[in-house]
C-alpha angles and dihedrals in degrees: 000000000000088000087072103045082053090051101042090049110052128117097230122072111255123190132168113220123196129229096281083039102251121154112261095168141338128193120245089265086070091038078060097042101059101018108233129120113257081245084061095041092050085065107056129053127236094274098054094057092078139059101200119004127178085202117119102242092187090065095050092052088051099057109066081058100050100034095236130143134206148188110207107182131206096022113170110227130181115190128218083266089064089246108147120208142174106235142189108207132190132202125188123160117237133191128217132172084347091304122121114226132167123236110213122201119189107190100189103224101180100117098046094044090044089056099046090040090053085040092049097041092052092049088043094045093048092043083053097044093051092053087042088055089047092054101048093049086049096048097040101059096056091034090053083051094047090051093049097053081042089060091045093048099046092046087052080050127117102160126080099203086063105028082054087054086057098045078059093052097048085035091061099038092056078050088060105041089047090052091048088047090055088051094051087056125215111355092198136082124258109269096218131205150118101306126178108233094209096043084060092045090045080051093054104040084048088054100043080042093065097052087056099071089114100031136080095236117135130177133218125198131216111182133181103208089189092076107101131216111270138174118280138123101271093193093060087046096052088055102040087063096034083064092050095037098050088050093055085053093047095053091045095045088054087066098043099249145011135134131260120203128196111209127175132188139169120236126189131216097012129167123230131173088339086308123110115204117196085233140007127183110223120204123196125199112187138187131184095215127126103287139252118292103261090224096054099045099087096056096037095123096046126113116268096008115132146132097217125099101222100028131107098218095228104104098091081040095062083033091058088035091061100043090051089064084057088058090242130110137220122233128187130206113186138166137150102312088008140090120153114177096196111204124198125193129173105233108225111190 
């Protein structure tokens, strides 16, 4: 009797597969979780609760035969109903009635891995920031003095052949400081002042719009039209969501469609580097294109990190620069037909 007050009760998700892993019961938590009814649940198998799972579903068919139980962390789950979690599972094999079942315990670890990811990616990004600083300062001085012996030299110059050799110097040295310049970010304080959320989003869909005259992009739009104007830099805004937003198109561009939405909400009372703000407008900008690569989605917003051939990896770095001037943070959710940049910013009126 007291087993099942504890067990209905309780805050994780428990469920009992079978042999062939279908569901045989789940407690209300997993009726929570994935938000079907235990009549529902009693009709699919593990597998078919999921859309996209990182679990390894080799290994959980082979533990009821081989009697072996596991714990896999950090697995990344979406539901039926398209919710994505972190998640800690269980699996220990269980006998009843001389029948061999698997108890399933799904711990949700999204909070706690939302706030050591934010915590990790500020000390990483500063850390980075800081070397990055060391090195320009390094690169520049020499290269300032390597462009101005370029511009003697081509002006003592008769010759075209070799005047054309020092146009190449001074060409390529412009080339670098500008690079370093891109990976120190904006140089420039934040222009503050009353800005409207949805006109700079407008700006930036009307601007991805017109590189998609030969594509089969198309853009939806979720607005909360309860979120009020409120002071920020709009430049630096503008150019926070163009970077993500121009990411989104690329990648869906590289597979020939897809569609991007911009969504927009207000929270109250959200956290953010430590920090809780009475209310934050979050904007989401989401693609259905094929994900982001899983080894590369811890340093994302990292310098110099990309999947593109030909790209610098230093768009999302700018992105998460600028809306940390804002005091806000940028968080990403991706899997296979799914990508949501998540932006917070604290609304300051």
């Amino acid at each position: 009797m007291f087993s099942d007050i504890i067990i209905n009760n309780i805050s994780s998700c428990m469920l009992i597969l079978d042999a062939e892993l279908k569901v045989m019961y789940a407690n209300p938590a997993a009726e929570n979780f994935f938000n079907l009814s235990i009549r529902r649940l009693n009709e699919l198998s593990f597998d078919q609760l999921f859309r996209y799972s990182s679990l390894d579903l080799e290994r959980v068919r082979q533990a009821v035969p081989t009697q072996q139980g596991f714990t896999d962390n950090e697995v990344s789950l979406v539901t039926l109903d398209e919710q994505h979690s972190m998640a800690e599972l269980t699996f220990n094999p269980v006998i009843k009635d001389g029948n061999n079942y698997l108890l399933v315990e799904i711990h949700a670890i999204d909070q706690l891995k939302r706030v050591s990811q934010e915590s990790f990616v500020q000390s990483q990004m500063h850390a980075s920031r800081d070397l990055i600083r060391g090195l320009a300062h390094e690169i520049k001085n020499p290269l300032g003095g390597i462009r101005g012996a370029a511009q003697l030299l081509d002006k003592m110059l008769t010759d075209n052949d070799l005047k054309e050799c020092t146009q190449i110097i001074i060409t390529q040295s412009d080339r670098l400081r500008n690079l370093v310049d891109r990976l120190l970010g904006p140089n420039k304080l934040p222009q503050r002042g009353l800005g409207n959320l949805h006109k700079i989003i407008e700006d930036v869909r009307a601007l991805i719009e017109l590189e998609t005259e030969d594509s089969k992009v198309t853009f939806a739009r979720d607005y909360d039209p309860s979120i009020p104007d409120f002071i920020m830099d709009e430049e630096q805004i503008h150019q926070a969501f163009l970077n993500i937003a121009r990411n989104a198109f690329q990648a869906l561009q590289a597979q020939g469609q897809g569609k991007i939405t911009f969504k927009t909400r207000i929270a109250s009372q959200e956290t953010i580097g430590g920090q809780r703000h009475k209310l934050v407008a979050i904007i989401n900008i989401i693609d259905n294109g094929p994900g982001i690569p899983e080894h590369i989605r811890d340093t994302l917003f990292y310098p110099m990190i990309t999947t593109k051939s030909d790209g610098t990896g230093l768009g999302l770095s700018i992105a998460q620069t600028l809306v940390n001037q804002h005091a806000g943070r940028i968080h990403c959710e991706s899997w296979p037909g799914h990508t949501e940049f998540s932006v917070y910013i604290p609304i300051e009126l």
